[in-house]
N, C-alpha and C positions, 0 to 999 in steps of 0.2 A: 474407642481405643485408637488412638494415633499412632504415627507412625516413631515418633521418640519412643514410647512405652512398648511398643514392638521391638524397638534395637534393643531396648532395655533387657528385656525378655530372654531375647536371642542372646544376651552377651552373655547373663548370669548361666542361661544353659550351656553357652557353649565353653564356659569358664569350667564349669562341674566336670562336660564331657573330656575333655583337656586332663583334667585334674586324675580324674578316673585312669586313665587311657597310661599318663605317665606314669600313677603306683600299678597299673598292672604290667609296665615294662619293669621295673626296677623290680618286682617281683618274681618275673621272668627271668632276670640275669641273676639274679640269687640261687635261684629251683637249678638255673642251667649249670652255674658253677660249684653249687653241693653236689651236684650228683656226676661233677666230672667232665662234663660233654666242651668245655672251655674253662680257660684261665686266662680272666679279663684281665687280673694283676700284670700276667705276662704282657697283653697286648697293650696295656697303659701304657708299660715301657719303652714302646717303641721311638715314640719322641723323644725319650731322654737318652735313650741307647743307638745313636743315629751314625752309626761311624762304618765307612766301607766296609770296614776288617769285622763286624759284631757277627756272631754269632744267628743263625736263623733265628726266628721263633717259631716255627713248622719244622721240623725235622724228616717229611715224609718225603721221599724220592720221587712218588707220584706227581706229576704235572695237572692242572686242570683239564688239560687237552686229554691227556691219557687218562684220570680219573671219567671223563664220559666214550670215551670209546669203549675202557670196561663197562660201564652201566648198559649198553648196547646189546 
């Protein structure tokens, strides 16, 4: 076995593991947004809704600084 037929090897697997790795994201952002926990629709928008004056897409008063001092 050479070393061509080693890359070979290496590529098909790592093409599978790739392949795998991506339907179990897009699976992941499905499960997340049935059941509520985000709305990617909203966050798509962001690019196209780009104007000083828009509207948040986060509505919560909480800061990230102050979201970990509570967790504290």
């Amino acid at each position: 076995m050479d070393i061509r037929e080693l890359q070979g090897y290496a590529s098909f697997f790592m093409t599978i593991f790739l392949v795998v790795i991506l339907y179990w994201y897009i699976i992941y952002l499905y499960r997340s947004e049935k059941k509520g926990e985000k709305d990617y629709e909203k966050l798509g928008n962001i690019a196209l809704d780009d104007e000083i004056d828009s509207k948040p897409i986060d509505t919560s008063s909480v800061t990230p600084s102050e979201k970990k001092e509570q967790d504290k």
